[in-house]
ROBA-791834 format. One record per residue (C-alpha): residue number from 1; x, y, z. Coordinates in Angstrom, 3 decimals, decimal comma, m for minus. Layout:
// residues N
{node NUM {X Y Z}}
...
This chain:
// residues 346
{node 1 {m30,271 10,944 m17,818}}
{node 2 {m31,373 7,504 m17,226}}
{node 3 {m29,966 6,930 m14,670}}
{node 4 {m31,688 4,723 m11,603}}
{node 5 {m31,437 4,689 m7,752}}
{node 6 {m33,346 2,699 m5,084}}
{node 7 {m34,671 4,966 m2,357}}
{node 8 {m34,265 3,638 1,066}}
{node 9 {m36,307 5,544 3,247}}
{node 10 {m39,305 7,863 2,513}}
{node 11 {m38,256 11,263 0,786}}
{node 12 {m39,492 13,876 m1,673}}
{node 13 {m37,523 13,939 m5,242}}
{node 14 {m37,660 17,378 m7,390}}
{node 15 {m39,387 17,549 m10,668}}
{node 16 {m36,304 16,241 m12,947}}
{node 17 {m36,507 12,474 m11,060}}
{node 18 {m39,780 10,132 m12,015}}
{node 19 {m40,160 8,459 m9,236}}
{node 20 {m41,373 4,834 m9,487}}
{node 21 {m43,780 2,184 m7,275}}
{node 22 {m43,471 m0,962 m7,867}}
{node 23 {m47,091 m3,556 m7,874}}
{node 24 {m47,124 m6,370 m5,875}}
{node 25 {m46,914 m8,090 m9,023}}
{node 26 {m42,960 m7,061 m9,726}}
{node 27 {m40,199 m7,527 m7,280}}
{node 28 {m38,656 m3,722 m6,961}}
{node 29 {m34,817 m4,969 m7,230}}
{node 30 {m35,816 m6,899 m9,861}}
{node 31 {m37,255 m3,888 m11,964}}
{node 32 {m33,716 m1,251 m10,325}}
{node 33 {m32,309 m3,887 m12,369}}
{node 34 {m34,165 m4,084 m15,251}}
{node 35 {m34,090 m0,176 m15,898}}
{node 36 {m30,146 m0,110 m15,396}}
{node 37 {m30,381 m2,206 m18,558}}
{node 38 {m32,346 0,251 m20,422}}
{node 39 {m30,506 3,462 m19,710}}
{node 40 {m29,295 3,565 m23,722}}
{node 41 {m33,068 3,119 m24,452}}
{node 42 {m34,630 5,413 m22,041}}
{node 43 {m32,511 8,282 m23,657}}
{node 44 {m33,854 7,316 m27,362}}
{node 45 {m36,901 8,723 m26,173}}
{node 46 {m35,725 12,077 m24,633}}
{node 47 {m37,498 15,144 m26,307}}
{node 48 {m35,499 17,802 m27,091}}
{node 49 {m36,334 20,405 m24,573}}
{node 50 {m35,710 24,307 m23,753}}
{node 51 {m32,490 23,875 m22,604}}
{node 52 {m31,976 20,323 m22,318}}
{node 53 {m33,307 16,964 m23,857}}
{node 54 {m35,707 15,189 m21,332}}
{node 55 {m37,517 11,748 m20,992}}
{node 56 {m41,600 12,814 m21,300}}
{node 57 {m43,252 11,457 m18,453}}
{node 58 {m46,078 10,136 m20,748}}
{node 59 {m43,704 8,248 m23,219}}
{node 60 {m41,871 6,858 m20,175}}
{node 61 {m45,011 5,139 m18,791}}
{node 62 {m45,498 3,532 m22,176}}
{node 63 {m42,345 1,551 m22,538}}
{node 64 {m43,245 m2,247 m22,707}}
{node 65 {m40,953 m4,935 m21,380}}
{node 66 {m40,893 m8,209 m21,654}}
{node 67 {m40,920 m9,392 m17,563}}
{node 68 {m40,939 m12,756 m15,950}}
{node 69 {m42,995 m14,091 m13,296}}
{node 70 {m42,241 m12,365 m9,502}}
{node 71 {m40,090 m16,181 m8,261}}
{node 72 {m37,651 m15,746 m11,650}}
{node 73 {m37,865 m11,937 m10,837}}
{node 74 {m36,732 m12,589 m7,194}}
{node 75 {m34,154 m14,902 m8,173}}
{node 76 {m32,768 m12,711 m10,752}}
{node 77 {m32,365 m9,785 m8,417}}
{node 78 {m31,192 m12,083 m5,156}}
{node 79 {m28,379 m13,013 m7,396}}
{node 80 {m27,308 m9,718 m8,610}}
{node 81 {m27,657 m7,831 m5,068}}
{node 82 {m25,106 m10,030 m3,576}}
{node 83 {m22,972 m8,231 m5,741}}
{node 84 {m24,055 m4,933 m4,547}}
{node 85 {m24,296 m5,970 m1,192}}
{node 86 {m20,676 m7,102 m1,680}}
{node 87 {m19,334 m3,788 m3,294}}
{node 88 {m21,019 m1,819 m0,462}}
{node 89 {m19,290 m3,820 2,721}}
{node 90 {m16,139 m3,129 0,684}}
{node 91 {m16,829 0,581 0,650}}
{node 92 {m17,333 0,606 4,491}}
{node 93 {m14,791 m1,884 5,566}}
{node 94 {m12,798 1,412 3,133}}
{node 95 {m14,613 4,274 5,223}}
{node 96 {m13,616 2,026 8,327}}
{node 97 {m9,850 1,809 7,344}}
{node 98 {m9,794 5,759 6,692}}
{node 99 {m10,632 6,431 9,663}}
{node 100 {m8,430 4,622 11,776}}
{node 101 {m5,713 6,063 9,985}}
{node 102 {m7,036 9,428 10,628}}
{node 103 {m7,619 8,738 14,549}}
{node 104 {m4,038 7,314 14,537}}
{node 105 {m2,611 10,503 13,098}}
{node 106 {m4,586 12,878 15,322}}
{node 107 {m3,861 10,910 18,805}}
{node 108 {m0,247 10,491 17,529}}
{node 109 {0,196 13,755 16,009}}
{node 110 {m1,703 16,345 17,062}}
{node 111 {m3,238 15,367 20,646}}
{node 112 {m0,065 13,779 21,861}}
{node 113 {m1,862 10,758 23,561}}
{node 114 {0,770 8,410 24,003}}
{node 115 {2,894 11,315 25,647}}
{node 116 {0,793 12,378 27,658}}
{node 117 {m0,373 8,992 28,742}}
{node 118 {3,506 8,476 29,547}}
{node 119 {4,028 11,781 31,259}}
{node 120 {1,017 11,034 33,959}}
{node 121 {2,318 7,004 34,096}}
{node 122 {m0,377 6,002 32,272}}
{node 123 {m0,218 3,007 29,775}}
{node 124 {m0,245 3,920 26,316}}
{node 125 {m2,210 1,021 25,395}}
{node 126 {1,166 0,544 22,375}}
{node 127 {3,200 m2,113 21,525}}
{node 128 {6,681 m1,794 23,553}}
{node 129 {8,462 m1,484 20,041}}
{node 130 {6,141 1,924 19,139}}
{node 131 {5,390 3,150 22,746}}
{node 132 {9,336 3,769 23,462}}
{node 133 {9,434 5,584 20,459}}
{node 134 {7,602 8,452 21,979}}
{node 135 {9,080 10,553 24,411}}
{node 136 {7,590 10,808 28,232}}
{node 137 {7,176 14,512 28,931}}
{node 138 {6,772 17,817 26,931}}
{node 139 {8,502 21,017 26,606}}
{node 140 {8,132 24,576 25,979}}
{node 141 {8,186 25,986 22,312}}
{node 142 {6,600 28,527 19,985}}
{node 143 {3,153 26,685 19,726}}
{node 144 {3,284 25,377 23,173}}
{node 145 {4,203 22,682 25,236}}
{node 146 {5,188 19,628 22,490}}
{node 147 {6,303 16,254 23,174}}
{node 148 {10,482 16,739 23,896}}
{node 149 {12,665 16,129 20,767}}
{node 150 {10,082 17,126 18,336}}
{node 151 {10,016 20,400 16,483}}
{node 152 {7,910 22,934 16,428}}
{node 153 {8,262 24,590 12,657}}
{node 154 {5,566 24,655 9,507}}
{node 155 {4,412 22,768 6,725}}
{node 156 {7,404 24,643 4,683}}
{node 157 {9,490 22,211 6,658}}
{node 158 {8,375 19,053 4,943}}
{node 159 {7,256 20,599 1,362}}
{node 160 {8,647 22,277 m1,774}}
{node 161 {6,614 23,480 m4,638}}
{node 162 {7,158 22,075 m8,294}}
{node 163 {6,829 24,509 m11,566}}
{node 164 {8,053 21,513 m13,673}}
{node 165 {5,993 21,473 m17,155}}
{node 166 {4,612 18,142 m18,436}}
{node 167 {5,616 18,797 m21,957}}
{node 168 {5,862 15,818 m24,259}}
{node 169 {5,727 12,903 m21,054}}
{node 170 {2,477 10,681 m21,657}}
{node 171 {0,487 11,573 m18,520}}
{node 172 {m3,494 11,720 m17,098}}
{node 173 {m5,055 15,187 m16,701}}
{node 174 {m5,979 15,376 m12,893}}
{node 175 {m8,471 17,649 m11,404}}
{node 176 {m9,064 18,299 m7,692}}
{node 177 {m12,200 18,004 m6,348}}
{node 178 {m14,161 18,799 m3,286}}
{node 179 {m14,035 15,742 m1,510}}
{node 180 {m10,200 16,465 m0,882}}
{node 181 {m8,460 14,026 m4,065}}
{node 182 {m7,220 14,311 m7,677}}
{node 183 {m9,050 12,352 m9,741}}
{node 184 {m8,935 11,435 m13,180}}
{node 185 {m10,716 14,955 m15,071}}
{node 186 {m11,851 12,244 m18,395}}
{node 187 {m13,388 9,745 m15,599}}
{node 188 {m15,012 11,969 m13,149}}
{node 189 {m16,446 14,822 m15,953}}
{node 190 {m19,205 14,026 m18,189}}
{node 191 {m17,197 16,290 m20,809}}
{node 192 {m13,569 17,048 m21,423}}
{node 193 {m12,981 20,270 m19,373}}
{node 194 {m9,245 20,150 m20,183}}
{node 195 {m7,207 21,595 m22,923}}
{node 196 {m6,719 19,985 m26,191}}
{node 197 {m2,847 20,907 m25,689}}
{node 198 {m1,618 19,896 m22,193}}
{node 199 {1,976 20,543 m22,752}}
{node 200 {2,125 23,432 m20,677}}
{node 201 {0,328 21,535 m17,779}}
{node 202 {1,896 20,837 m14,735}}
{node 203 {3,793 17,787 m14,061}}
{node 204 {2,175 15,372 m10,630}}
{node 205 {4,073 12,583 m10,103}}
{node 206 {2,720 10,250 m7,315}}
{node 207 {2,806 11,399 m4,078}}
{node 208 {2,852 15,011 m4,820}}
{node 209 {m0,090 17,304 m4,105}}
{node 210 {m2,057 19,837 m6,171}}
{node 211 {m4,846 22,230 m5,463}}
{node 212 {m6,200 25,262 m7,443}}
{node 213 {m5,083 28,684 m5,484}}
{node 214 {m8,300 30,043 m6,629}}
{node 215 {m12,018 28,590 m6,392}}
{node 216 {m14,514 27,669 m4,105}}
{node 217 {m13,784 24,443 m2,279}}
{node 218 {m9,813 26,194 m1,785}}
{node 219 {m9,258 23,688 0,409}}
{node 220 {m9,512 21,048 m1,810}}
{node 221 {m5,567 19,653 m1,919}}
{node 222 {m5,503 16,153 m3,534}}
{node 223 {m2,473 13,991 m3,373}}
{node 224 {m1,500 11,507 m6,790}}
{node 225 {m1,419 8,245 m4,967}}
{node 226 {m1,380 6,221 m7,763}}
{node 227 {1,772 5,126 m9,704}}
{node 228 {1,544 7,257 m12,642}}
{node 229 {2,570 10,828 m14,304}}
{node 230 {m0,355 13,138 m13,551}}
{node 231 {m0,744 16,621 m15,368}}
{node 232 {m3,032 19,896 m13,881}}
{node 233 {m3,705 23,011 m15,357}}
{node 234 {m1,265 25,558 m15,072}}
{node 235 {m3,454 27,981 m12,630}}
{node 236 {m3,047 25,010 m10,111}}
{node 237 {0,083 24,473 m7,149}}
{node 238 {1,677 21,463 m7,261}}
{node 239 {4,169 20,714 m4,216}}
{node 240 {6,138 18,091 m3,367}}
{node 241 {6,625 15,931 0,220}}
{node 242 {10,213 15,344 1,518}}
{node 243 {10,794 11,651 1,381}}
{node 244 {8,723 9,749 3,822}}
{node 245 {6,448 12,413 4,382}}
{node 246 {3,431 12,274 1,823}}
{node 247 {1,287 9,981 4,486}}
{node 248 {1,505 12,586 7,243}}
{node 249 {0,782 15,410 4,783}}
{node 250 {m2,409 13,710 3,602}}
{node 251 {m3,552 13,166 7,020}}
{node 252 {m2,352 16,999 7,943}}
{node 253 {m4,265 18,488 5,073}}
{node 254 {m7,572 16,608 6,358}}
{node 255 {m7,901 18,081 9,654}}
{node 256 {m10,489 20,397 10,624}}
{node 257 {m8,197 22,605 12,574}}
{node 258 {m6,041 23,031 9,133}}
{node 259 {m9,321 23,538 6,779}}
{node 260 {m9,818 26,441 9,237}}
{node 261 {m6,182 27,899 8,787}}
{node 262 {m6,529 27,625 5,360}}
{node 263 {m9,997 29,781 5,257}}
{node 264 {m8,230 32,038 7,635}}
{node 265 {m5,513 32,233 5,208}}
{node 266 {m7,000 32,808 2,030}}
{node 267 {m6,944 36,253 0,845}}
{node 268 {m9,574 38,058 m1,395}}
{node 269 {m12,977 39,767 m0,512}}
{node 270 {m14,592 38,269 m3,953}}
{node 271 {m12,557 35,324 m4,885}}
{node 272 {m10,562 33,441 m2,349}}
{node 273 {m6,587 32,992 m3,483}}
{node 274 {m4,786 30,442 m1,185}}
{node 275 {m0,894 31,257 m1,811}}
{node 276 {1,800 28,610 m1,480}}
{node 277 {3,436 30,682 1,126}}
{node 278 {0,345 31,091 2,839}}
{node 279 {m0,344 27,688 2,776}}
{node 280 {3,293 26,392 3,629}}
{node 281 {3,268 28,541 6,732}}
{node 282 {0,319 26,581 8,178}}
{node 283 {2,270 25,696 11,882}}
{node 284 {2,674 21,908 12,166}}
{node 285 {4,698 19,827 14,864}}
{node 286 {7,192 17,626 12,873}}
{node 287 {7,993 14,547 14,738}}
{node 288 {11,048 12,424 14,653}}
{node 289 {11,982 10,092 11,353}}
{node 290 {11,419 6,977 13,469}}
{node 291 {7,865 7,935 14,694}}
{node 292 {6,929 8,903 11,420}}
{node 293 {8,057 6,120 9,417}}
{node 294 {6,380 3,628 11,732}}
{node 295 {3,173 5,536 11,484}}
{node 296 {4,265 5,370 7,728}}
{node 297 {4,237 1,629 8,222}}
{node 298 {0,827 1,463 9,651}}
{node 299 {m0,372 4,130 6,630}}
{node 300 {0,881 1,535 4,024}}
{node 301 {m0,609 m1,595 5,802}}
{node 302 {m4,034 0,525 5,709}}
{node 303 {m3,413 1,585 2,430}}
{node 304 {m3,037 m1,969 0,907}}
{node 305 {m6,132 m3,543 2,540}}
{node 306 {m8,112 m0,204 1,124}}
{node 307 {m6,689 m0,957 m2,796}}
{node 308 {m7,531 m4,396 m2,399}}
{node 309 {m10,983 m3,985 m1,493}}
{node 310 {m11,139 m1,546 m4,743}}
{node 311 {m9,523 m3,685 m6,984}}
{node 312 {m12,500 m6,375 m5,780}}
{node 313 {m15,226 m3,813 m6,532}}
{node 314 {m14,246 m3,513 m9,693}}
{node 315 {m13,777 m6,826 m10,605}}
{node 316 {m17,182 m7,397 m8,871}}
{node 317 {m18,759 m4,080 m10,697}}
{node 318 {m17,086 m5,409 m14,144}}
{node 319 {m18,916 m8,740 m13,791}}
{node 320 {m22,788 m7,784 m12,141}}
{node 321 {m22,439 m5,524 m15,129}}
{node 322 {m21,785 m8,166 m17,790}}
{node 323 {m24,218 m10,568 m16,694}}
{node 324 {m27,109 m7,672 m15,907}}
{node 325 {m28,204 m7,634 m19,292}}
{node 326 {m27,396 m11,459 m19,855}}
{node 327 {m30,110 m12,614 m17,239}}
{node 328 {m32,025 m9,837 m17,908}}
{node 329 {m32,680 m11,570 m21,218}}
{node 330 {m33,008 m15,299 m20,492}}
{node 331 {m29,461 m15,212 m23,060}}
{node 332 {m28,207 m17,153 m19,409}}
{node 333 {m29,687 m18,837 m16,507}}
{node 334 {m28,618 m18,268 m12,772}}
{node 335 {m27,117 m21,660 m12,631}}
{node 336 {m24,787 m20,951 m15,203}}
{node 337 {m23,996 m17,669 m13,998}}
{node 338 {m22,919 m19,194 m10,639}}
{node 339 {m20,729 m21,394 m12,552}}
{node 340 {m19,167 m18,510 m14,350}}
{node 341 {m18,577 m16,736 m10,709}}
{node 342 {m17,095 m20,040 m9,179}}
{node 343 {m15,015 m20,790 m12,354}}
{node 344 {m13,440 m16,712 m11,557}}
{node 345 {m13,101 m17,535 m7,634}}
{node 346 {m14,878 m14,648 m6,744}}
């Protein structure tokens, strides 16, 4: 509730979203802004309805403000969108980096590329250092021809599962969700949805992997990248990489071709159940150590670029929000916000 968005192309919003058009008196980015800074407000005047409490339509087009002319408006909200604007290359230059890993791991991995592109004395288009670590013709094996030297075997081959309780160790309650990660349950819920005592919870220490063997997205496996002690319900599986091996698994466990194994392998005409057996069996082609730690190399190097672009968001999210309501209320003027931004060397 309160809660305010920009469309950005012509739509229709349902009943619950008021949807607002800006005069040609008010700058719109300048009143997105504004409203942000009323959110606590806007829900003082929610009537208690049926089921839930909502903002009357009629009391909402009452609210006075005070609002300054349209150039301090437009200078207000030029200032803060460069923050956005900021925040929102970040997430793409993120998006970007994700999925170069991801066409890494399915040329190296799964379509063979540089093998094949050896085999038919093609170029590989690879450094000499990472090209001669892949082999130059394929052989025969129980999922079909594979580049020679590799194995062909399952996900069992590179995973154990983990019963281990979290007990009395300090830890986060993690919760998988569709989009394929473990997030924080306390963060990403508008309510606790966890139990009060979490000492029977399982233990997810980072780089293992959790899912829950029963619900609707089953295929959501999330993997605890960050350096701290996790904890899931019981009902979930928790399994654990061989050393090394957590960058290919989280690459594995986001192809399509596996999302479709895993449907295939989840049992249950009413409610799905994905197994651990079932879902170690999924067939996978393990490559050599080498290969894999050099991919694990590349992984990392991605990896690093994509936490330092988060760790600017927030920093940039943490100050747009402090100075939002600041500007908003003449308490400081853009120059000496600019000052404040130059002084941070941001």
């Amino acid at each position: 509730m309160g809660k305010t968005c920009i469309s950005k192309s012509e739509g229709v919003s349902n009943q619950q979203i008021n949807a607002i058009i800006p005069n040609k008196e008010n700058d719109y980015l300048f009143l997105y802004y504004l409203l942000r800074t009323k959110r606590k407000l806007l829900k003082t005047f929610a009537a208690s309805g049926s089921t839930m409490p909502i903002i009357n339509k009629t009391d909402f087009s009452n609210l006075e403000f005070l609002i300054p002319d349209l150039p301090y408006q437009i200078n207000i909200s030029s200032f803060l969108s460069k923050f956005d604007d900021k925040i929102e290359l970040n997430q793409k230059m993120n998006e970007t980096l994700e999925e170069i890993a991801k066409t890494l791991f399915k040329s190296w991995f799964i379509d063979f590329d540089p093998v094949r592109a050896k085999a038919e004395g093609r170029p590989t288009g690879l450094s000499k250092e990472i090209g001669d670590l892949f082999p130059d013709s394929f052989e025969d094996s129980e999922l079909g021809d594979i580049p020679k030297g590799w194995n062909a075997g399952s996900l069992n081959d590179i995973i154990f599962r983990s019963k281990d309780k979290i007990k009395d160790t300090k830890s986060k309650v993690l919760a998988a969700v569709s989009s394929g990660e473990l997030v924080l349950s306390e963060e990403y819920f508008s309510k606790q949805v966890f139990s009060k005592d979490t000492s029977k919870y399982l233990k997810v220490e980072q780089y293992d992997f959790a899912y829950n063997p029963s619900r609707i997205n089953i295929g959501s496996i999330g993997m605890n990248e960050d350096d701290i002690i996790g904890a899931v319900s019981p009902v979930y599986i928790v399994f654990k990489p061989l050393k090394n091996w957590h960058p290919y698994i989280n690459q594995f466990i986001k192809l399509k071709s596996t999302n479709s194994k895993i449907n295939q392998l989840s049992s249950g005409s009413v409610r799905q159940t994905l197994s651990f057996d079932n879902f170690a069996s999924i067939p996978m082609v393990k490559p050599t150590d080498l290969l894999n730690m050099k991919f694990n190399e590349i992984y990392e190097s991605l990896r690093s670029k994509i936490i330092q672009n988060l760790e600017e968001c927030e920093i940039l999210t943490s100050m747009r929000d402090s100075l939002l309501p600041k500007l908003m209320s003449g308490e400081l003027q853009i120059p000496d916000a600019e000052n404040l931004i130059e002084e941070a060397d941001i």
